[in-house]
KOLTILUM-270718 format. One record per residue: x, y, z of N, C-alpha, C in turn. Coordinates in steps of 0.001 Angstrom, whole numbers, plus 500000, padded with zeros to 6 digits. Layout:
BEGIN
    npx    npy    npz   capx   capy   capz    cpx    cpy    cpz
      X      Y      Z      X      Y      Z      X      Y      Z
...
//
This chain:
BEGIN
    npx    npy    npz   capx   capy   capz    cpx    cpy    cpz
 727300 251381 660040 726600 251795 658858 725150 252062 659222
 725070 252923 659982 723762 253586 660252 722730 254188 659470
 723025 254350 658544 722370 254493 657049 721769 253720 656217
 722318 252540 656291 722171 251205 655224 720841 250335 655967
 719938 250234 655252 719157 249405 655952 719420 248210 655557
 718886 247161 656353 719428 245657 656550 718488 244984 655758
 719561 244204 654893 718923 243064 654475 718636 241868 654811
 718578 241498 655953 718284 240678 656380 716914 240239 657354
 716573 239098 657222 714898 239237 657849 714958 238230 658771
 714718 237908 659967 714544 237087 661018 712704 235919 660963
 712617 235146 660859 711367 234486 660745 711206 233399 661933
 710597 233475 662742 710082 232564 663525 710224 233163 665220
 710144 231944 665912 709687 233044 667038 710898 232239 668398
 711030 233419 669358 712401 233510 670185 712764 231919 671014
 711661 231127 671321 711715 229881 671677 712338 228282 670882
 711829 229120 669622 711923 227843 668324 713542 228915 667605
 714252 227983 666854 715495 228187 666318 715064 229490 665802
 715426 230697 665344 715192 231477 664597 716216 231024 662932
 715216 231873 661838 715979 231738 660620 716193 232708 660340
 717478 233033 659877 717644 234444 659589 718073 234134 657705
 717207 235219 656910 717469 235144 655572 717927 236446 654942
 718796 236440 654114 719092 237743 653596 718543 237540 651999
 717984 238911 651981 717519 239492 650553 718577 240188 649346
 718672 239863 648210 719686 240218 647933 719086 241590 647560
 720169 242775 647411 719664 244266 646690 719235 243959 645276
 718118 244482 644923 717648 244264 643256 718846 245346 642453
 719018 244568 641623 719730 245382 640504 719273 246230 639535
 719115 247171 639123 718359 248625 638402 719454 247695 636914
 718252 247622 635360 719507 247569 634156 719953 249002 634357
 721079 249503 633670 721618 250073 633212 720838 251053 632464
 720270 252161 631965 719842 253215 631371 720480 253087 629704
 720029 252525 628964 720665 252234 627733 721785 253644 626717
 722516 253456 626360 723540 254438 625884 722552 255010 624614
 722416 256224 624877 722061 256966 623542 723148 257060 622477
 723120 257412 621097 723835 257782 620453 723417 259007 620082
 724528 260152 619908 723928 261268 619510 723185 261090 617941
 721953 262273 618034 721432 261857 616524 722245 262660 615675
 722851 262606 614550 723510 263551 613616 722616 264380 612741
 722531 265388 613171 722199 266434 612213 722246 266630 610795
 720750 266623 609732 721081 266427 608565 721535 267738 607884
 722747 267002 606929 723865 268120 606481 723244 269210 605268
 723908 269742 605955 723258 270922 604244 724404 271285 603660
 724586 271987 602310 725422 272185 601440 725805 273610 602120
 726381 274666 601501 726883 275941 601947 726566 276336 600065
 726551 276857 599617 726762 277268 598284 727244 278970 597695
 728590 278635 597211 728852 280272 596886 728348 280362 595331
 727730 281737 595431 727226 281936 593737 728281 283256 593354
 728522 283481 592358 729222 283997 591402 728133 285679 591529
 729100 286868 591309 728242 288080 590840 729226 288389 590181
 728636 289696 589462 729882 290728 588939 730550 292383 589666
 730015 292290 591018 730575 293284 591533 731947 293113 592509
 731720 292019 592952 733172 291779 594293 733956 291273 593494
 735422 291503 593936 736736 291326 593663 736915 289874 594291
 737337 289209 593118 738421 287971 593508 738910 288215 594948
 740217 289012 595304 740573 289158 596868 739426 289655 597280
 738052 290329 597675 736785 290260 598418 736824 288375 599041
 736166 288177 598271 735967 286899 598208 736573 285762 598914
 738045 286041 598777 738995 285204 599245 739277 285066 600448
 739453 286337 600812 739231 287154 602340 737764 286230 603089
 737043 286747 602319 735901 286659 603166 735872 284931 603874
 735905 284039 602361 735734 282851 602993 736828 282585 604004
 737917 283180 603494 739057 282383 604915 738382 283455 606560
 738318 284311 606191 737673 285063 607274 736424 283827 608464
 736036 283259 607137 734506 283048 607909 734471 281560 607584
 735183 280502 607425 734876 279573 607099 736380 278876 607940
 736874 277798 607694 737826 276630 608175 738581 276739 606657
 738168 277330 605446 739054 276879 604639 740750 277910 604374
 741485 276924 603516 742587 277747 603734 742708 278756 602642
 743527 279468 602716 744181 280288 601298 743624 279307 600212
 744498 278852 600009 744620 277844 598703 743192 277548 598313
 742663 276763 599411 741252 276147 598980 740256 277334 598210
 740626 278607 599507 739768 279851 599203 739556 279961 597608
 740605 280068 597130 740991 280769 596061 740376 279629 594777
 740488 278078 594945 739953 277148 594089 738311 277588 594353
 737630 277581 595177 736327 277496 595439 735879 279098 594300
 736638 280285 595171 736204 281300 594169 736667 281117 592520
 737551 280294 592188 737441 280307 590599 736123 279348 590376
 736114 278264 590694 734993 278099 590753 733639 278396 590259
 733480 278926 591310 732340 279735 591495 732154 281068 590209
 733477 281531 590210 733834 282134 588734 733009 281803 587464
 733579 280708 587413 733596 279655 586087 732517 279037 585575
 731628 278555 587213 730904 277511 586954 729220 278538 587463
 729699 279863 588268 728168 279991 588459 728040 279637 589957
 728573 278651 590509 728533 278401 591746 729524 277400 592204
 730108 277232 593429 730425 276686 594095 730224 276205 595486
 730830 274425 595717 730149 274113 597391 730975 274385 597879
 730806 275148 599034 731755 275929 600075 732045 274555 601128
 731297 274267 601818 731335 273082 602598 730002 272423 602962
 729978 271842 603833 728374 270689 604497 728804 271145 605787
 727618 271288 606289 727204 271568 608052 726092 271423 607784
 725783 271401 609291 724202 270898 609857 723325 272161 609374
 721983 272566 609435 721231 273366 609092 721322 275043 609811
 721634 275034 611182 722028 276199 611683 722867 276836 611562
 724196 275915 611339 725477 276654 610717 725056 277175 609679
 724629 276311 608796 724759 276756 607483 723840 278038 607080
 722367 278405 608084 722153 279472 607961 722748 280640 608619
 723504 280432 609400 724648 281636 609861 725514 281769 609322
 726336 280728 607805 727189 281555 606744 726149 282831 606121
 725137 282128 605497 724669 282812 604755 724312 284362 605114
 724077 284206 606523 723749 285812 607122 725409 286183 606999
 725768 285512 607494 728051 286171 607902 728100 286762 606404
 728127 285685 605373 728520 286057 603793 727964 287298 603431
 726714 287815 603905 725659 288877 603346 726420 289792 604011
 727128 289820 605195 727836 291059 605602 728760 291511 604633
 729361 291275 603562 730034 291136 602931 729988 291064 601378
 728965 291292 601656 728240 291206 600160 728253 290507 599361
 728220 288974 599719 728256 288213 599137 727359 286596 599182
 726554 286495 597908 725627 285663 597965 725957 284510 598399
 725801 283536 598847 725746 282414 599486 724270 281604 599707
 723969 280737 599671 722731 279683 599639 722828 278620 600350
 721833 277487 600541 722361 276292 601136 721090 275600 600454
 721329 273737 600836 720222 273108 600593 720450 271927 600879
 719596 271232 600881 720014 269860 601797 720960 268989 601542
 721920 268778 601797 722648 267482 601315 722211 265948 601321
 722418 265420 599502 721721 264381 599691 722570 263051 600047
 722367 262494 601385 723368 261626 601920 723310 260507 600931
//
């Protein structure tokens, strides 16, 4: 092991007994475990107009979102009914890249902070 330097130290001199002592290797702690920080969530928000079609709409979110048919279609009555609907929660960057995706499409979309 030509590499490894020695821990060990010799003290005294070639006439008298020699002592030989070994040093132990210091131990480094451990680098403590981060946790990732979670990103604060924002809302997604679909608003209601009077120009796009029900199927527009339906399309679009399954197009551009995780939700399914079914859900699609509750969120746009919704949104119908009430003026608006929450599409989903993501972190702040997603949620401003629905809003640009939705605008391809002509369709309003918003976000705002979610209050945890």
């Amino acid at each position: 092991m030509a590499n490894e330097r020695s821990s060990q130290q010799t003290v005294g001199s070639s006439t008298q007994g020699a002592i030989t002592t070994s040093i132990a290797p210091v131990k480094r702690p451990a680098a403590p475990q981060r946790r990732p920080r979670n990103l604060p969530p924002f809302k997604v928000l679909l608003h209601n107009d009077d120009v796009n079609t029900f199927e527009h709409v339906i399309v679009a979110i399954v197009k551009l979102t995780t939700l399914e048919p079914q859900q699609a279609i509750l969120k746009t009555l919704e949104a119908h009914e009430a003026g608006i609907a929450l599409l989903l929660v993501t972190h702040k960057e997603r949620a401003e890249l629905y809003v640009e995706q939705f605008a391809t499409f002509t369709l309003t979309v918003t976000i705002e902070p979610d209050e945890v």
